[in-house]
C-alpha positions in Angstrom: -171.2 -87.3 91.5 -170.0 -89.5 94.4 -171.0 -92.6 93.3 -173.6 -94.2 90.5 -176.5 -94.6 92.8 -176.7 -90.9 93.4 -179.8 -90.8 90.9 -181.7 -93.2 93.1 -180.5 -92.1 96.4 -181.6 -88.6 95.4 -185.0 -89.5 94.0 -185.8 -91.3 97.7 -185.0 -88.5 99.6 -187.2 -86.3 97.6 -189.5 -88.6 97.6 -189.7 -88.5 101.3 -190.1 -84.8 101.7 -193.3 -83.1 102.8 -193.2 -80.1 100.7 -196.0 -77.8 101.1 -198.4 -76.0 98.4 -197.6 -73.4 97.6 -194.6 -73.5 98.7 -193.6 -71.8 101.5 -189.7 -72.3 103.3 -190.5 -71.3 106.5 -193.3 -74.1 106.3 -190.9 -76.0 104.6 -188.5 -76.0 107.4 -190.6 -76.7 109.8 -191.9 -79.9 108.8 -188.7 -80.9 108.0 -187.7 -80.6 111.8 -190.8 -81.9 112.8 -189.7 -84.8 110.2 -186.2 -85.1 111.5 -187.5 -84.9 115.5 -184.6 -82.1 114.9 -185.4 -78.4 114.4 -184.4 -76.6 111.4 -183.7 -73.0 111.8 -183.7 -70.2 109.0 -181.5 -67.6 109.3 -181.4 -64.9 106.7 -178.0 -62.9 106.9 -176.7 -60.4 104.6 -173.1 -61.9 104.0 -170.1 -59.3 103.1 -167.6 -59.8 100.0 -165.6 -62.3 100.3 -168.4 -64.9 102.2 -170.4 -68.0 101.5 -173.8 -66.7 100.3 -175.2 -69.9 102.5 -174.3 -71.9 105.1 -175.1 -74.6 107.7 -174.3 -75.2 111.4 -175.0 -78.3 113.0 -175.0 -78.1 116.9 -176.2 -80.6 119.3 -179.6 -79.2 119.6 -180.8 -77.9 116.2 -180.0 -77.2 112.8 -179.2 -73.4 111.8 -179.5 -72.7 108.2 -178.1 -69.3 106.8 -178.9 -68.0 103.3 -178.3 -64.5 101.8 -181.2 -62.1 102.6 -180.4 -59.6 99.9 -181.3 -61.7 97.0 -184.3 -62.1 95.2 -186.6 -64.5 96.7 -186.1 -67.6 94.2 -182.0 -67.4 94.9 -182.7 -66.9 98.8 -184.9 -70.1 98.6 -182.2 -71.8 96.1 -179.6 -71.2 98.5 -181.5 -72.0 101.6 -182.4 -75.2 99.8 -178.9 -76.2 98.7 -177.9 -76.2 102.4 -180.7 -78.3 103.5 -179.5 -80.7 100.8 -176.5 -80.9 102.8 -177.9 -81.6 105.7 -180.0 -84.5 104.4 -177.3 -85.7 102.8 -175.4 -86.1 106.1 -172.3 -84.2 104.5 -169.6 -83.4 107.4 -167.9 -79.7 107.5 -164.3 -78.6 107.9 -163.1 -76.2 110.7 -162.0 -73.4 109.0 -165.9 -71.9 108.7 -165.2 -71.6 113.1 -164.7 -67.7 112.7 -167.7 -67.3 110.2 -169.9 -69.3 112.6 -168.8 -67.0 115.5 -169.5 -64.1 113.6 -172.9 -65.0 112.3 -173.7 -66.8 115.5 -172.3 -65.5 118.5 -174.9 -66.8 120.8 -174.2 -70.8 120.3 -171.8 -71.7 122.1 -169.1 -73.5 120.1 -168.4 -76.6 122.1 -172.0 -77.5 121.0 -171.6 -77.1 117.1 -170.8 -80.5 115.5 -171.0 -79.6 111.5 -170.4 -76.2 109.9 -170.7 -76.1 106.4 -170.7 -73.4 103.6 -170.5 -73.0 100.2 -169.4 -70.1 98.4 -168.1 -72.6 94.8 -169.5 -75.5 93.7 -166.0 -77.5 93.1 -166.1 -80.0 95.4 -168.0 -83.5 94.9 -170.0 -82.6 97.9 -171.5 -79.2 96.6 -172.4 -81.0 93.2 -173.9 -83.5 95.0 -175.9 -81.0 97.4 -176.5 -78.8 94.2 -178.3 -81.6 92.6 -180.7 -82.6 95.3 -181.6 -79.0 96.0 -182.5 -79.0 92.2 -184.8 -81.5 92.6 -186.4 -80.6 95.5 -187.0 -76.9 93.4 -188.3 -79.2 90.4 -191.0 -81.1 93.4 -192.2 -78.1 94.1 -195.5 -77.8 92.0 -197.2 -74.6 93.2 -195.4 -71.2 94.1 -197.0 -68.1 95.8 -198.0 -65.9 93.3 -196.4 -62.2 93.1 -197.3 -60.2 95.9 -199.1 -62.9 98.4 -196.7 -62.6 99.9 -193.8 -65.1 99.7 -192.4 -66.1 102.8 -188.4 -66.9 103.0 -188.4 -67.1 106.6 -190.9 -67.1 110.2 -187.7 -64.8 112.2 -184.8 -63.7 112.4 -181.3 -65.7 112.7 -180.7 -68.0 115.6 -184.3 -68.1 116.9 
């Protein structure tokens, strides 16, 4: 981890969460934009060999959030999560995820997008780090859906 006060620093930003029950990630997001003043958008995308299996675009007006739709539903929501972690983590993205963004998002325009961040290993500091609050958001969550009501990754379909 980054530093010793990850333990704490994690616990207060879970603690802060409104998590619904059951849980629901559409929900989920939503709150959390409402939260933030910020929208979170979901975006499920079925990523090809070779790709991040999440990812997360910052642009001035909204957060986009991509996760692998061809998953089960716990993963999708694992993945989905993990990103979110990086966003409330404030984490900063590298430029070389440009030509993944404009694949996956060719309708924002790219002098708006401030952060773009994937994942695709968990070897960086950062990804640990963003692994380990997703966890614990996953342990906070105290009721789930149960099988066939219905579970609900996301309310459309990417970039809306």
């Amino acid at each position: 981890m980054p530093d010793r006060g990850w333990k704490r620093r994690h616990a207060a930003i879970v603690r802060e969460l409104d998590i619904p029950e059951p849980f629901d990630l559409a929900e989920f997001a939503a709150r959390l934009g409402r939260q933030r003043n910020r929208p979170v958008r979901l975006c499920p995308v079925a990523f090809t060999a070779g790709r991040p299996c999440g990812l997360w675009i910052a642009t001035t007006e909204a957060d986009y959030v991509y996760y692998e739709r061809g998953t089960t539903p716990f993963h999708a929501i694992s993945i989905a999560l993990h990103e979110i972690a990086h966003l409330l983590l404030g984490h900063h993205g590298i430029t070389a995820w440009q030509d993944l963004a404009r694949w996956l998002a060719p309708n924002l325009d790219s002098a708006l997008i401030q952060i773009i961040l994937g994942r695709s290993a968990y070897t960086t500091p950062e990804e640990r780090d963003a692994e380990t609050l997703a966890s614990l958001m996953l342990e906070r969550v105290t009721a789930w859906p149960r099988i066939g009501s219905g579970l609900r990754l996301s309310a459309g379909r990417p970039g809306r």
